[in-house]
C-alpha positions as a Markdown table, in Angstrom:
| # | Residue | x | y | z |
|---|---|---|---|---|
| 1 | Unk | 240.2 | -123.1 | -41.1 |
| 2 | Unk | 237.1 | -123.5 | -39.2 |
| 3 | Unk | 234.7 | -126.3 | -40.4 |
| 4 | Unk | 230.6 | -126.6 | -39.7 |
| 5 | Unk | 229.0 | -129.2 | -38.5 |
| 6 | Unk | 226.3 | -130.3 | -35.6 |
| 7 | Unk | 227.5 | -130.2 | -32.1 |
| 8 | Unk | 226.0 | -132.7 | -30.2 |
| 9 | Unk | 226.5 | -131.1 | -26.5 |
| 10 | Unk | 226.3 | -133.2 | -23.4 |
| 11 | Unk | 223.4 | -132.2 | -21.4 |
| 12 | Unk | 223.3 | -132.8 | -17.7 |
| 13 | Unk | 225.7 | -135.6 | -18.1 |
| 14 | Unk | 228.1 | -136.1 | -15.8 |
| 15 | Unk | 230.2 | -138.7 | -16.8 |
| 16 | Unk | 230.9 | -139.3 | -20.9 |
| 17 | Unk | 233.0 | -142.4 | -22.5 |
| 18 | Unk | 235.6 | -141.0 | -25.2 |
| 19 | Unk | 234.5 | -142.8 | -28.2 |
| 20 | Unk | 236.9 | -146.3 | -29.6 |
| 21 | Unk | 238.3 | -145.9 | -25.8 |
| 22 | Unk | 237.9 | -147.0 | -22.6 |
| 23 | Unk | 238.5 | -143.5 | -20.9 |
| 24 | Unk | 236.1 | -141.2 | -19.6 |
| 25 | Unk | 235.5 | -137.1 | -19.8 |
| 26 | Unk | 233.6 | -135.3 | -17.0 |
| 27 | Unk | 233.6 | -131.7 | -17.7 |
| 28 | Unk | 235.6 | -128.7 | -19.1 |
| 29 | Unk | 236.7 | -125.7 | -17.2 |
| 30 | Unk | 238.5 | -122.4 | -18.7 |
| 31 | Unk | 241.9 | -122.2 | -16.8 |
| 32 | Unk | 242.9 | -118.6 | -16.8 |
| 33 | Unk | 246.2 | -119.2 | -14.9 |
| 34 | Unk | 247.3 | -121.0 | -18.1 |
| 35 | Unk | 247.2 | -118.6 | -20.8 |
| 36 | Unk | 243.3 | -120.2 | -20.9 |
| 37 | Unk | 243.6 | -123.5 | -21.9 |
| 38 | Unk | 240.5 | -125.9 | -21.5 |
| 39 | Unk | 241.2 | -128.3 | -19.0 |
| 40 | Unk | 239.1 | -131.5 | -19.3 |
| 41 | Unk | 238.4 | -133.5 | -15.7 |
| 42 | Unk | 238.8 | -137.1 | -17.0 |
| 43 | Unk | 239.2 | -140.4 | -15.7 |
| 44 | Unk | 242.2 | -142.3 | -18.1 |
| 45 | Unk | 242.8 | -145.7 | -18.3 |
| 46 | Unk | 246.5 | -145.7 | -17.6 |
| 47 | Unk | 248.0 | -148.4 | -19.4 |
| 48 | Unk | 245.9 | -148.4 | -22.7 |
| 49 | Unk | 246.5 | -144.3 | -23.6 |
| 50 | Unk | 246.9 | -143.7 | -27.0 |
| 51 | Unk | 247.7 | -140.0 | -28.3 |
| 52 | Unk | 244.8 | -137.8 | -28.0 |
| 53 | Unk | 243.0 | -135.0 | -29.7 |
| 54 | Unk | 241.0 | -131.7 | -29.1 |
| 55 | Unk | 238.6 | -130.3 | -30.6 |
| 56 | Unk | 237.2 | -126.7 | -29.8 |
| 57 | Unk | 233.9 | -125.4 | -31.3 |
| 58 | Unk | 232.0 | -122.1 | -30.8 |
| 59 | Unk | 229.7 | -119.9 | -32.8 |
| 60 | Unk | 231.7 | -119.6 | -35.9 |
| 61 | Unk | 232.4 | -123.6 | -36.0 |
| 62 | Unk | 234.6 | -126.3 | -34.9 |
| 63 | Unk | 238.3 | -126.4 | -35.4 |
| 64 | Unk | 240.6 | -128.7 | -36.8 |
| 65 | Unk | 242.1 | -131.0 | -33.7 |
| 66 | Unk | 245.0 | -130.1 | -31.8 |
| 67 | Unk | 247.3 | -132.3 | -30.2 |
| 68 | Unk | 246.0 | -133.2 | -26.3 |
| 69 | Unk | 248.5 | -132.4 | -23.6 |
| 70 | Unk | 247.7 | -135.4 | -21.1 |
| 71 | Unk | 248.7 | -135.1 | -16.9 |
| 72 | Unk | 247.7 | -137.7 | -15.3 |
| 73 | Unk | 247.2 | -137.3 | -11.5 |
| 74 | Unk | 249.9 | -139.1 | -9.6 |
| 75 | Unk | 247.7 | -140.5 | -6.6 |
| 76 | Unk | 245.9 | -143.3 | -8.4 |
| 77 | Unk | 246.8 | -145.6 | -5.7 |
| 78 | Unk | 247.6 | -148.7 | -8.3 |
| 79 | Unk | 244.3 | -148.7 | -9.7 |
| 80 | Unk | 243.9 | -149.2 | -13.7 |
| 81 | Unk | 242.1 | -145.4 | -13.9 |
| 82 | Unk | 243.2 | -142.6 | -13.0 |
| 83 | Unk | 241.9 | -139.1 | -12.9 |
| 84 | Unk | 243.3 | -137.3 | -15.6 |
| 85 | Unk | 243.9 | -132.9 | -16.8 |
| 86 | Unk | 243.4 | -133.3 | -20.5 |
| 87 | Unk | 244.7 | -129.8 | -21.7 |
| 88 | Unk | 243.5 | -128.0 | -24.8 |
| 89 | Unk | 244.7 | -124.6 | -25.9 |
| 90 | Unk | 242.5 | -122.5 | -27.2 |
| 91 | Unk | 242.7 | -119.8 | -30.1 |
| 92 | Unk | 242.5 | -116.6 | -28.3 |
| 93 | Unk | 240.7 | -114.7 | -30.9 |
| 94 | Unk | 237.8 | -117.2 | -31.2 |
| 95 | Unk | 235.0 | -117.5 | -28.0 |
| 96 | Unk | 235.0 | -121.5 | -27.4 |
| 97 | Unk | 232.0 | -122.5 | -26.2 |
| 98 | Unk | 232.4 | -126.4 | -26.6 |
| 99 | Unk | 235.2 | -129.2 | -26.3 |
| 100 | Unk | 235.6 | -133.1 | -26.9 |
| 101 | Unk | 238.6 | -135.5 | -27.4 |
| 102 | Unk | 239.2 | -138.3 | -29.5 |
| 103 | Unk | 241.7 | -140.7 | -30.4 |
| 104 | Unk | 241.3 | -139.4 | -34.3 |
| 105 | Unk | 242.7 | -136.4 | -35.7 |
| 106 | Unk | 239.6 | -136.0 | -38.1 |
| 107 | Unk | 237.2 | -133.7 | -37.4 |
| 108 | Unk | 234.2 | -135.7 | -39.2 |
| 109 | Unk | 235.2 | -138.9 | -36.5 |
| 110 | Unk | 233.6 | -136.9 | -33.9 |
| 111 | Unk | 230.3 | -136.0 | -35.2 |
| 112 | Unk | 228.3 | -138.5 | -33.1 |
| 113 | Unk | 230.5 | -138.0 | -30.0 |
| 114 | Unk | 229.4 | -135.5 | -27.0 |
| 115 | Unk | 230.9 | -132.0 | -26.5 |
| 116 | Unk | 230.9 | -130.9 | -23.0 |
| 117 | Unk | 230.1 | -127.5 | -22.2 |
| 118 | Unk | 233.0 | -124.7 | -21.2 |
| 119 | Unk | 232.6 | -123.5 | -17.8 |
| 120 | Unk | 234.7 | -121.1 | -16.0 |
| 121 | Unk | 234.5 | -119.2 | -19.3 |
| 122 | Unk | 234.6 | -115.4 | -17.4 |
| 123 | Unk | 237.4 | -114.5 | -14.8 |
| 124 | Unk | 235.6 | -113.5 | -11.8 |
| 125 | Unk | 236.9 | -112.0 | -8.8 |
| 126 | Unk | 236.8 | -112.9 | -5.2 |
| 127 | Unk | 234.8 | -110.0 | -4.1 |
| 128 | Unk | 231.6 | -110.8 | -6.5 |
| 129 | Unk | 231.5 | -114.2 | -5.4 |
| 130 | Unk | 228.5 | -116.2 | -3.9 |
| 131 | Unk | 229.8 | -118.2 | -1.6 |
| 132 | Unk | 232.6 | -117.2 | 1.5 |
| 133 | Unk | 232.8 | -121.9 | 1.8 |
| 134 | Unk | 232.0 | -124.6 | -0.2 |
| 135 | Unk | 232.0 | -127.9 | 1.2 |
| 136 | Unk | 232.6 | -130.6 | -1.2 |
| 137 | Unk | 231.6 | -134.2 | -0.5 |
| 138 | Unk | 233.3 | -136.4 | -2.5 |
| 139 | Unk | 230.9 | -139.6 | -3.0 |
| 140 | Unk | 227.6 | -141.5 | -1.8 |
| 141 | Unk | 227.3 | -145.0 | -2.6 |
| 142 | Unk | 226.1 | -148.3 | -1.4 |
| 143 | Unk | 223.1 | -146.9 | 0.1 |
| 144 | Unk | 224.4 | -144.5 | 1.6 |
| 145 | Unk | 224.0 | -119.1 | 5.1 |
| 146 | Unk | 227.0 | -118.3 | 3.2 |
| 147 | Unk | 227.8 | -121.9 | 2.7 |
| 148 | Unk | 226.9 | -124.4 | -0.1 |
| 149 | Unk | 227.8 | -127.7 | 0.3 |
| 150 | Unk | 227.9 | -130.0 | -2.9 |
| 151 | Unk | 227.9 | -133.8 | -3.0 |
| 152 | Unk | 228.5 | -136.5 | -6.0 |
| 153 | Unk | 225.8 | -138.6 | -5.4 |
| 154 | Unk | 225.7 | -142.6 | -7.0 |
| 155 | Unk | 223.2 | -143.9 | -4.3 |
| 156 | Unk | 221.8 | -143.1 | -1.3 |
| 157 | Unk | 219.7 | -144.7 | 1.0 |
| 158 | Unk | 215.8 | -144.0 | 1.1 |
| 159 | Unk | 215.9 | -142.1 | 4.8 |
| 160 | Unk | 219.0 | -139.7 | 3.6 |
| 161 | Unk | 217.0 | -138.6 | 0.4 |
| 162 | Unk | 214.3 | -136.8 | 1.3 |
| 163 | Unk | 216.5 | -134.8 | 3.5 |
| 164 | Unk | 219.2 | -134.2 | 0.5 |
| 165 | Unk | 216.1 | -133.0 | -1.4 |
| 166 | Unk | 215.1 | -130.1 | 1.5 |
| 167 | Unk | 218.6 | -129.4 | 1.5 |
| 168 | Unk | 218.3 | -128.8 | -2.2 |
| 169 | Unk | 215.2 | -126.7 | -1.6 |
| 170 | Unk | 216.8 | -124.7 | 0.9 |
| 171 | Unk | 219.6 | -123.7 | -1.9 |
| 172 | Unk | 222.4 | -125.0 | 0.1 |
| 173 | Unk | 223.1 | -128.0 | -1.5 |
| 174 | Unk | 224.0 | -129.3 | -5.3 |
| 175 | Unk | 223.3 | -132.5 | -5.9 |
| 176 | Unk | 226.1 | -134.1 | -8.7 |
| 177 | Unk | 224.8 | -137.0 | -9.8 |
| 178 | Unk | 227.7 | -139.5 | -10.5 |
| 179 | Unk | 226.6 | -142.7 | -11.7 |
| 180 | Unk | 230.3 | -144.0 | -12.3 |
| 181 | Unk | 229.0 | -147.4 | -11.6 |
| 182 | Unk | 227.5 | -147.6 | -14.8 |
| 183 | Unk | 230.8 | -147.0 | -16.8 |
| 184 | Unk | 233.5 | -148.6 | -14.4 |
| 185 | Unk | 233.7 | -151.4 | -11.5 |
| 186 | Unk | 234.7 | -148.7 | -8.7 |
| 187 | Unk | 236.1 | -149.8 | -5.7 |
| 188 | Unk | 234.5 | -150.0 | -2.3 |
| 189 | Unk | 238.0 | -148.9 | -0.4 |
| 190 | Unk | 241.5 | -147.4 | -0.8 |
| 191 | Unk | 244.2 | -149.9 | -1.5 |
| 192 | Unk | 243.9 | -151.5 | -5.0 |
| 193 | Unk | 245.9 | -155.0 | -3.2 |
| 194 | Unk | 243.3 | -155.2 | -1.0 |
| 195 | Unk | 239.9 | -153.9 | -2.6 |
| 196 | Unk | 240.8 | -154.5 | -6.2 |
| 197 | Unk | 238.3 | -152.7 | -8.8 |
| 198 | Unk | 239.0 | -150.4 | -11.7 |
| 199 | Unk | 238.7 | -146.9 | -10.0 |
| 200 | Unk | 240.0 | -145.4 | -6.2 |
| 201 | Unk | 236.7 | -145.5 | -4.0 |
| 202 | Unk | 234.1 | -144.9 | -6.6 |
| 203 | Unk | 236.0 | -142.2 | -8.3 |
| 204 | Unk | 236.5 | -139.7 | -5.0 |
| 205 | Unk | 239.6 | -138.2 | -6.6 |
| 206 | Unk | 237.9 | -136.9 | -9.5 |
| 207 | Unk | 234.9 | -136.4 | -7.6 |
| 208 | Unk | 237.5 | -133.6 | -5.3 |
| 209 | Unk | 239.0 | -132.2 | -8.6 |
| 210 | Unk | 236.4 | -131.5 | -10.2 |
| 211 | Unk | 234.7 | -129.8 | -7.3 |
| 212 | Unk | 237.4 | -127.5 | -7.0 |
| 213 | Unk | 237.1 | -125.9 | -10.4 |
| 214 | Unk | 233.3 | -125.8 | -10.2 |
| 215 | Unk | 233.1 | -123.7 | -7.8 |
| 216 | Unk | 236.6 | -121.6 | -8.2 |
| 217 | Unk | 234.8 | -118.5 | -9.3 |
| 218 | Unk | 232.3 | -119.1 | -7.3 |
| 219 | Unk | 233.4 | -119.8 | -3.9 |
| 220 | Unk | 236.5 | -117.9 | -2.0 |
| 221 | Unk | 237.1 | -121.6 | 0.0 |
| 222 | Unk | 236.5 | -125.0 | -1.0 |
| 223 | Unk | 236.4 | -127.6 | 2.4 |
| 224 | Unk | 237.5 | -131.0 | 0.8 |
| 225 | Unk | 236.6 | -133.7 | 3.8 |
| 226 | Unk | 233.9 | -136.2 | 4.2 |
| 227 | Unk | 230.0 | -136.3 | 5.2 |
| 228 | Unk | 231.0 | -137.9 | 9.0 |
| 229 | Unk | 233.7 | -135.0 | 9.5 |
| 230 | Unk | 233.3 | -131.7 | 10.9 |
| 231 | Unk | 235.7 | -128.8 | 10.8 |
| 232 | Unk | 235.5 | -127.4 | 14.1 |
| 233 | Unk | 237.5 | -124.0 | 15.1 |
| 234 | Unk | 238.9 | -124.2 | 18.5 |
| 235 | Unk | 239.9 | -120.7 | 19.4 |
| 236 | Unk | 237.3 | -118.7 | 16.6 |
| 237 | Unk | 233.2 | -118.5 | 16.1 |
| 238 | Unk | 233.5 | -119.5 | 13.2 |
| 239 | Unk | 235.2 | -120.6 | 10.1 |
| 240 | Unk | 234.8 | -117.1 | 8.5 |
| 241 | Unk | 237.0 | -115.7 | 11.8 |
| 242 | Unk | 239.3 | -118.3 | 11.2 |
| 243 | Unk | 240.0 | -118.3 | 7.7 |
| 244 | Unk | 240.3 | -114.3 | 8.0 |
| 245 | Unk | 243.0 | -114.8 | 10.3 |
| 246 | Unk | 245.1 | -117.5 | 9.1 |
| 247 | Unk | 244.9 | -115.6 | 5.9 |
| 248 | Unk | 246.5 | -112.5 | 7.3 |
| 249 | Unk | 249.1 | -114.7 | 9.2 |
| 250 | Unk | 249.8 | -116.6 | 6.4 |
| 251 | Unk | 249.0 | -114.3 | 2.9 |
| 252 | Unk | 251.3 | -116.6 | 0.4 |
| 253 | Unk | 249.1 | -119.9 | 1.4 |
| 254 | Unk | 246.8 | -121.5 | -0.5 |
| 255 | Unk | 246.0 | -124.9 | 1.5 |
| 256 | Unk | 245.6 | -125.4 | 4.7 |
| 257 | Unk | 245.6 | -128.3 | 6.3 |
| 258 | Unk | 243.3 | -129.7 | 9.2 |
| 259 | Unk | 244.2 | -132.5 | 11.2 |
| 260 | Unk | 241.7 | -135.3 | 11.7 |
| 261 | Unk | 240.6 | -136.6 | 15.2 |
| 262 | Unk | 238.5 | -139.4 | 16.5 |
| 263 | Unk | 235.8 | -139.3 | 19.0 |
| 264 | Unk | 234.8 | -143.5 | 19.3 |
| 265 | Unk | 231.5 | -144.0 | 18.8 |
| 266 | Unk | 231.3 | -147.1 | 20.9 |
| 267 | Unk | 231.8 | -144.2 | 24.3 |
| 268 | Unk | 228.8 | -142.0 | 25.4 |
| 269 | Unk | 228.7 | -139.1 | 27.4 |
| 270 | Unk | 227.2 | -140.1 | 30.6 |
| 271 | Unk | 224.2 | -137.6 | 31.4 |
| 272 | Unk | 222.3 | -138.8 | 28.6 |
| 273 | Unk | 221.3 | -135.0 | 28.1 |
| 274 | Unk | 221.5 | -135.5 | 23.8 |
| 275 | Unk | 219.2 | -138.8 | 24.5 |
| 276 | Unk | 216.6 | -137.4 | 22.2 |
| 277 | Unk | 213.0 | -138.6 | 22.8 |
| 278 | Unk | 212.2 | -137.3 | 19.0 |
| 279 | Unk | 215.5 | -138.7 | 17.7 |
| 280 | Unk | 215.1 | -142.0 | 18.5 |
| 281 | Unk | 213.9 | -143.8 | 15.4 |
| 282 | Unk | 216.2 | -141.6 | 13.3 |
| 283 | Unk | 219.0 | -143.9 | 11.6 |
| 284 | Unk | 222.6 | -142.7 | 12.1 |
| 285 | Unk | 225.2 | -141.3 | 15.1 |
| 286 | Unk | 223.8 | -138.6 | 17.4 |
| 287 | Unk | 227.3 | -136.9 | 17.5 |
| 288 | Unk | 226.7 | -134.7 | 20.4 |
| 289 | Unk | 226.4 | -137.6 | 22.6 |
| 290 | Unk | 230.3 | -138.0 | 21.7 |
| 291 | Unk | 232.7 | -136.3 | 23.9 |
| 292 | Unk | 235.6 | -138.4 | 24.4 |
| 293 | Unk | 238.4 | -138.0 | 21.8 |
| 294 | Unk | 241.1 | -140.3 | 21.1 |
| 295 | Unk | 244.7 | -138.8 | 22.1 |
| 296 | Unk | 247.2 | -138.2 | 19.7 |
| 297 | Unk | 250.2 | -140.8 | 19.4 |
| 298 | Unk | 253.9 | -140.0 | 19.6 |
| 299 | Unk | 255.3 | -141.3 | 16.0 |
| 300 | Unk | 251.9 | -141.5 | 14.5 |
| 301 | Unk | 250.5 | -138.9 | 11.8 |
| 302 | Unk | 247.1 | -138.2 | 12.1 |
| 303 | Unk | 244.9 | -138.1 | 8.7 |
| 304 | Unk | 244.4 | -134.8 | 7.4 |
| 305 | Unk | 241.6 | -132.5 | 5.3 |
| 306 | Unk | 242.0 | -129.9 | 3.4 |
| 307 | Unk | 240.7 | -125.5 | 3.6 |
| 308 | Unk | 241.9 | -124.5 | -0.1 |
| 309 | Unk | 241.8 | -121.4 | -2.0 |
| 310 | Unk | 240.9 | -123.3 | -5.8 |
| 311 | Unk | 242.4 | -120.5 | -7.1 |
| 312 | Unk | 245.3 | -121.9 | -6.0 |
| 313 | Unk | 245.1 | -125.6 | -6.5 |
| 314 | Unk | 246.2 | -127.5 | -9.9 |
| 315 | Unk | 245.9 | -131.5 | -8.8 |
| 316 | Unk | 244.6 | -132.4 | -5.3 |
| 317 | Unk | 244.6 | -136.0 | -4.1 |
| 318 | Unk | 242.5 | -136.7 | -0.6 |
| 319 | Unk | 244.8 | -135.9 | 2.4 |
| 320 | Unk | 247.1 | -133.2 | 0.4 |
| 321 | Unk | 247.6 | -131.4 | -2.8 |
| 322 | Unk | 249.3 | -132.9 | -5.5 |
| 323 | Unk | 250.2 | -129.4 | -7.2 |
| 324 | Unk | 249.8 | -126.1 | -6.3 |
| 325 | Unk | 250.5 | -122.4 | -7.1 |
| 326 | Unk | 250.7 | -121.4 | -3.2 |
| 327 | Unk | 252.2 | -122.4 | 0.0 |
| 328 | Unk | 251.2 | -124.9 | 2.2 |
| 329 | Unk | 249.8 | -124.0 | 6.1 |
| 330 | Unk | 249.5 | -127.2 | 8.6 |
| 331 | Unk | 247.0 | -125.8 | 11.0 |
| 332 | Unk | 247.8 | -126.4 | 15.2 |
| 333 | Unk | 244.6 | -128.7 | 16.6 |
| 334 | Unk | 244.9 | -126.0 | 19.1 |
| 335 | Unk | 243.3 | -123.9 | 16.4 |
| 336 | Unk | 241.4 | -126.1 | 14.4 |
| 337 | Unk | 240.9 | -129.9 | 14.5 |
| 338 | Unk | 238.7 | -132.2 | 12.2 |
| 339 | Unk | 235.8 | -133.9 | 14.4 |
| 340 | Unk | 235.3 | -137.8 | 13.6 |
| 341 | Unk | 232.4 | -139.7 | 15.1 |
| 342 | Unk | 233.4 | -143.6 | 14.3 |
| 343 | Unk | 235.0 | -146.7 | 15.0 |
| 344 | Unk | 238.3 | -146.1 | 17.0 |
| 345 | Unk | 241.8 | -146.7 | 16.1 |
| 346 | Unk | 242.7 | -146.7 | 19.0 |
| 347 | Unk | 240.1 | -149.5 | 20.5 |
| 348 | Unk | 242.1 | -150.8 | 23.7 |
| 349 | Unk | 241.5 | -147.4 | 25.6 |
| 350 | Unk | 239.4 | -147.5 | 28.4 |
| 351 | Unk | 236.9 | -144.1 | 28.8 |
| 352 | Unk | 239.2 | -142.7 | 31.5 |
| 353 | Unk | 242.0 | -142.8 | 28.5 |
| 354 | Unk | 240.7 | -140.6 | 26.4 |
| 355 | Unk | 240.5 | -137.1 | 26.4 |
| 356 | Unk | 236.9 | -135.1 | 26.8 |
| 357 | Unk | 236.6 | -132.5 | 24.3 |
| 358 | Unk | 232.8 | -130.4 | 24.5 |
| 359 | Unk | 233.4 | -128.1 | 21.9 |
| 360 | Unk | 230.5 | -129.2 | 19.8 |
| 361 | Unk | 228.1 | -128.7 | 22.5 |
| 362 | Unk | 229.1 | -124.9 | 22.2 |
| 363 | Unk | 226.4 | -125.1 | 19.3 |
| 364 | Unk | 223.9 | -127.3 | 20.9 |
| 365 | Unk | 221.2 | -125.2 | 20.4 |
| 366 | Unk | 221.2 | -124.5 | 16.8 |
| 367 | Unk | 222.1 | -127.7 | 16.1 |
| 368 | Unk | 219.4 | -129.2 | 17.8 |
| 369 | Unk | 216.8 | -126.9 | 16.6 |
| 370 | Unk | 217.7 | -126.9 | 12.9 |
| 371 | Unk | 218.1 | -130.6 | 13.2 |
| 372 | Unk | 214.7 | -131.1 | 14.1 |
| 373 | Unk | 213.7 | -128.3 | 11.8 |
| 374 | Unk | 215.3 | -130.2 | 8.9 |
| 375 | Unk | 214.1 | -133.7 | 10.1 |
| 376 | Unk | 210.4 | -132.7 | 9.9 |
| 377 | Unk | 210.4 | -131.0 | 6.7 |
| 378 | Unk | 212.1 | -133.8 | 5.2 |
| 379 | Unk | 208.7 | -135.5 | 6.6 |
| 380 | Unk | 210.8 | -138.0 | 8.9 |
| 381 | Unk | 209.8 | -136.4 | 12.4 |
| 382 | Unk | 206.1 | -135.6 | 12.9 |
């Protein structure tokens, strides 16, 4: 039985309330590794879930609802919401274009309520795709060549705009907007004891998750760290070289795992050779005048990003994946290490304490250059 009626489809909307609840749908992808279900990112209130519904409508109508198979994510670090797989199955023989949920079984209940568009609808393989890396950047708030880099954006200060907008120009960059602030109270920080709010850090879980199946047909690795992190290759050119051969090493994994270490921004190299004239007004850390890195400590794990094939990634929380279909690779720091300009952890060591670590200066030039390139067309260096 397929039933006929107007589909009212959520245009460039990011973020869409379930109607009579107080949960939230982002976006639908096609997940081929599951017999093609729909798999809707969602954010789920997780003491106040009632049984939900799908309903699936393409060109020959809307069908009657189906019974939602709920997952929520288990990294919700105490916090009321949680991101959320809503899985729909969908009738083989039929194309599905559009999906929504709803607490009510009746099809004429959801008339008013938004369908979000199917993505991930063809099966694509790796060697068609755009993009070798795609770095995704989970949030901005409170102000704040073969490579795209994508970033859920809720605010951003009026000096980083302009040069988020060149960056869109310049087709490296997609711009989410994620104005989750106007649906939840996120929270500023981590721990729910300590930050309290309705939603982990302004929603950076489903921020991650959802970036991974936007761009799994489209890119053959997704980088999952922050904007102040680098991921820096220690014994290859480049992260293509890299990835190429921890790939053959390791064929069976999926994730790979990059250790995070910090360079203190309170200690300067002492030459003063990245003292910029024409950088000087900029806002923000000038990282190549950062050279000394924080040792690692016996006993103490250091925080980790993520390298992953989406292909193979079901659930992924911020340090590690929550499921996945591959194995698991811990990179050496010999081989490739996160770089962090910020406050140190470890804030007693002198600069003699610390280790000195150039490898960034390696690329001096090109940073430099495209830096400057970037900073004037963005019309904040004459």
């Amino acid at each position: 039985i397929i039933i006929f009626f107007h589909v009212d489809v959520a245009i460039h909307q990011t973020i869409t309330q379930i109607k009579d609840t107080k949960h939230l749908m982002v976006s639908a992808y096609k997940d081929h590794r599951v017999d093609g279900a729909i798999r809707i990112v969602s954010i789920i209130r997780r003491d106040d879930l009632q049984p939900l519904h799908c309903f699936l409508c393409g060109g020959h109508g809307c069908f009657p609802a189906s019974v939602a198979q709920v997952e929520m994510h288990s990294g919700h670090f105490g916090f009321p919401f949680v991101t959320t797989d809503v899985l729909c199955q969908s009738p083989s023989m039929y194309n599905v274009t559009h999906v929504t949920i709803s607490i009510h079984s009746d099809v004429k209940a959801t008339q008013n309520q938004h369908f979000l568009s199917i993505q991930n609808k063809e099966l694509r393989e790796e060697k068609i795709f755009p993009y070798n890396f795609t770095v995704c950047i989970s949030n901005l708030f409170g102000g704040y060549n073969n490579v795209l880099v994508v970033i859920y954006n809720t605010s951003c200060g009026q000096d980083l705009e302009p040069v988020l907008v060149h960056y869109r120009e310049e087709g490296i960059l997609e711009i989410v907007e994620w104005p989750i602030d106007q649906f939840l109270n996120p929270s500023k920080g981590w721990r729910f004891e300590e930050h309290k709010g309705d939603l982990h850090y302004y929603g950076q879980l489903t921020t991650l998750n959802e970036c991974i199946y936007r761009y799994m047909y489209q890119s053959k690795y997704v980088l999952l760290h922050d904007i102040d992190e680098i991921v820096m290759p220690y014994q290859h050119a480049n992260l293509h070289l890299l990835l190429e051969d921890l790939q053959h090493q390791h064929p069976r994994v999926g994730v790979f795992v990059i250790e995070n270490h910090i360079f203190p921004k309170n200690h300067y190299e002492d030459s003063g050779k990245f003292k910029l004239p024409q950088w000087r007004e900029i806002p923000g850390i000038n990282i190549l005048e950062h050279i000394y890195r924080e040792p690692s400590r016996e006993a103490v794990i250091n925080p980790t990003k993520l390298i992953v094939n989406p292909r193979h990634v079901v659930q992924t929380s911020v340090h590690s994946v929550l499921k996945t279909l591959g194995e698991t690779f811990w990179v050496p720091p010999d081989v490739c290490r996160l770089v962090h300009v910020r406050v140190p952890l470890q804030g007693s060591l002198t600069k003699d304490q610390l280790l000195v670590d150039k490898k960034l200066w390696e690329y001096e030039k090109e940073l430099v250059q495209n830096v400057d390139n970037t900073l004037r067309k963005s019309g904040l260096l004459l």
